[in-house]
C-alpha positions, -999 to +999 in steps of 0.1 A: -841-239-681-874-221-672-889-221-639-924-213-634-927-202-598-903-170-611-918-137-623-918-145-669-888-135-683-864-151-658-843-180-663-832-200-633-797-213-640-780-241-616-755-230-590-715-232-608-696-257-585-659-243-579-633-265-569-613-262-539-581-259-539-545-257-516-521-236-529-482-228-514-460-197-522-449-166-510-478-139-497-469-104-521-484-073-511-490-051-549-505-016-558-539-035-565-542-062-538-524-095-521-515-126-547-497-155-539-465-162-561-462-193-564-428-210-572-435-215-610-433-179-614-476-176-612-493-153-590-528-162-580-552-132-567-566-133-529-599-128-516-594-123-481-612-107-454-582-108-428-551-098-441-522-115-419-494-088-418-472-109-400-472-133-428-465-107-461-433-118-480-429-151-463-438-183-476-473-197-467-498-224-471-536-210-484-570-232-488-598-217-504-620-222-532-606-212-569-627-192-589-613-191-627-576-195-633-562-169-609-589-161-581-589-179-547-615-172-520-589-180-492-604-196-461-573-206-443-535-191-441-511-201-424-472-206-424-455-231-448-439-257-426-404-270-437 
C-alpha cells in the first residue's frame, strides 16, 4: 500500500498485531538467555528486562505478548500458585 505524505520509494505497511498470551513452566537460565520449559517438553524464549533471580528453576506463571512460535515479550512473572 502506497502513502503519499512518505518520501517516493517507501511503502507504508500496517502495524502486525501479536497475540497475548499466559504461559506456565519452570524459568531455565541457558548459555544464550532465560526460556520457559514448559511441561510438554517446549521451551519458549524470554524477553525480559528484569530478570527475577529468586524465581530461576522454579515453576512460574509469565504474561506477555508472543511474537512467532517461541518469543514472549514477558510483562509479568510471578510464582505458580498450587
Amino acid at each position: 500500500m502506497q502513502n503519499d505524505s512518505l518520501a517516493p520509494g517507501f511503502v507504508s505497511e500496517p502495524a502486525t498485531r501479536h497475540p497475548r498470551c499466559r504461559e506456565i513452566g519452570r524459568l531455565i537460565c541457558t548459555d544464550v538467555g532465560y526460556a520457559l520449559h514448559r511441561s510438554d517438553g517446549a521451551d519458549l524464549w524470554l524477553e525480559m528486562e528484569n530478570i527475577p533471580q529468586n524465581l530461576i528453576e522454579r515453576e512460574v506463571v509469565i504474561a506477555g505478548t508472543l511474537y512467532g512460535l517461541d518469543l514472549i515479550s514477558v510483562e509479568s512473572i510471578g510464582p505458580a500458585l498450587g
